[in-house]
N, C-alpha and C positions, 0 to 999 in steps of 0.2 A: 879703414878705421882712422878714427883722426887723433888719437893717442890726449886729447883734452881733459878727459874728465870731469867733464863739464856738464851739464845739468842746461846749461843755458843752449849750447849748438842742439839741442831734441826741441825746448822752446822758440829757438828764432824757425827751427826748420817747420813747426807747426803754427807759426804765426803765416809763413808764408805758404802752408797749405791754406789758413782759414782767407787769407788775400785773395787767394785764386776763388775760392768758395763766394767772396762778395764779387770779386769780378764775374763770375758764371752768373749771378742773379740776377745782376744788372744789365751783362746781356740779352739773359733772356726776360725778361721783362723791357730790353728795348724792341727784341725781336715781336714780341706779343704786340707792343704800341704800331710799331712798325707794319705788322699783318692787319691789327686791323684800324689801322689808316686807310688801307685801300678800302677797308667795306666802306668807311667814312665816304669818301669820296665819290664812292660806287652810288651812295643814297643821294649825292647833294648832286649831283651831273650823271643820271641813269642813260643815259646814251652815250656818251663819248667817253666812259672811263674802265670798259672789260681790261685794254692792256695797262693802267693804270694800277685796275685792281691786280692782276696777275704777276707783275713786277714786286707790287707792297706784299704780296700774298708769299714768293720765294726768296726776297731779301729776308723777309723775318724770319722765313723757317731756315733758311741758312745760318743766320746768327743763333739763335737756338739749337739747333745741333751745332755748332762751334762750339757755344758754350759748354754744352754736353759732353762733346767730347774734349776738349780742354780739363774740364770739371774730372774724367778719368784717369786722365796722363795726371793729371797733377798727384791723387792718390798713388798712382803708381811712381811717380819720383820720390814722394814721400816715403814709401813703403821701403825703397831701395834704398833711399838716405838712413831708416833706423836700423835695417840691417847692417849699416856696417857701424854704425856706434857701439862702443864699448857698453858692456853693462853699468858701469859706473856712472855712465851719461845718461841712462835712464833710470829715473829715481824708481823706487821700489813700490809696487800698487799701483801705475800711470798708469790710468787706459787710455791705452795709442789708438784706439779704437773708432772712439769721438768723432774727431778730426777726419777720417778716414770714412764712416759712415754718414757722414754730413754732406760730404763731396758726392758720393754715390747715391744717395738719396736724391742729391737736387738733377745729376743724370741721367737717373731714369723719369725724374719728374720734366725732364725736358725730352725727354722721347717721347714721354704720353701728352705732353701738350702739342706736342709735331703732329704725333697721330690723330688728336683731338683735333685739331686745326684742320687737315691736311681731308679729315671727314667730312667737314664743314665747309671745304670749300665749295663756291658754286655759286 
């Protein structure tokens, strides 16, 4: 409990869940450029570029599950941080929910792009 009464430590701590939520995106939308760069590649030099392609093909889905799983722990430290806030530090009507449902959405939206991806390779 951090004894504040404060309104603003529930705010700063959901600014730096929505932080993590643009860093997860960016990841994974690097991880996507990044996979299919190898297809790129794979079309402009069709003979010398299988391990080329198979390298771009596991960096990107690496970095997409990072994201993904980044994207969960972060909900979950958040979850931990408003449990020990006082009620007075949470104004009355907030849905803590938002914040929390945003992060888990873009989660699971990067597992189904790993499996999406991971189908497609070849």
């Amino acid at each position: 409990m951090s004894y504040l009464d404060d309104p603003r430590v529930l705010f700063a701590a959901e600014r730096t869940l929505l932080a993590w939520n643009r860093t997860a995106v960016a990841l994974i939308a690097l991880g996507f450029v990044i996979e299919r760069f190898g297809m790129f590649i794979k079309i402009l030099h069709a003979a010398d570029a299988a391990g080329q392609r198979q390298m771009s093909f596991i960096i990107g889905l690496v970095l997409i599950a990072f994201a993904s799983i980044m994207s969960m722990l972060s909900v979950i430290q958040f979850r931990r941080l408003v449990k020990r806030l006082s009620s007075d530090e949470i104004p009355e009507g907030y849905m803590l929910w938002c914040g929390t449902i945003t992060n888990v959405v873009i989660a699971v939206l990067g597992v189904m792009l790993i499996a999406y991806l991971a189908r497609g390779f070849g």
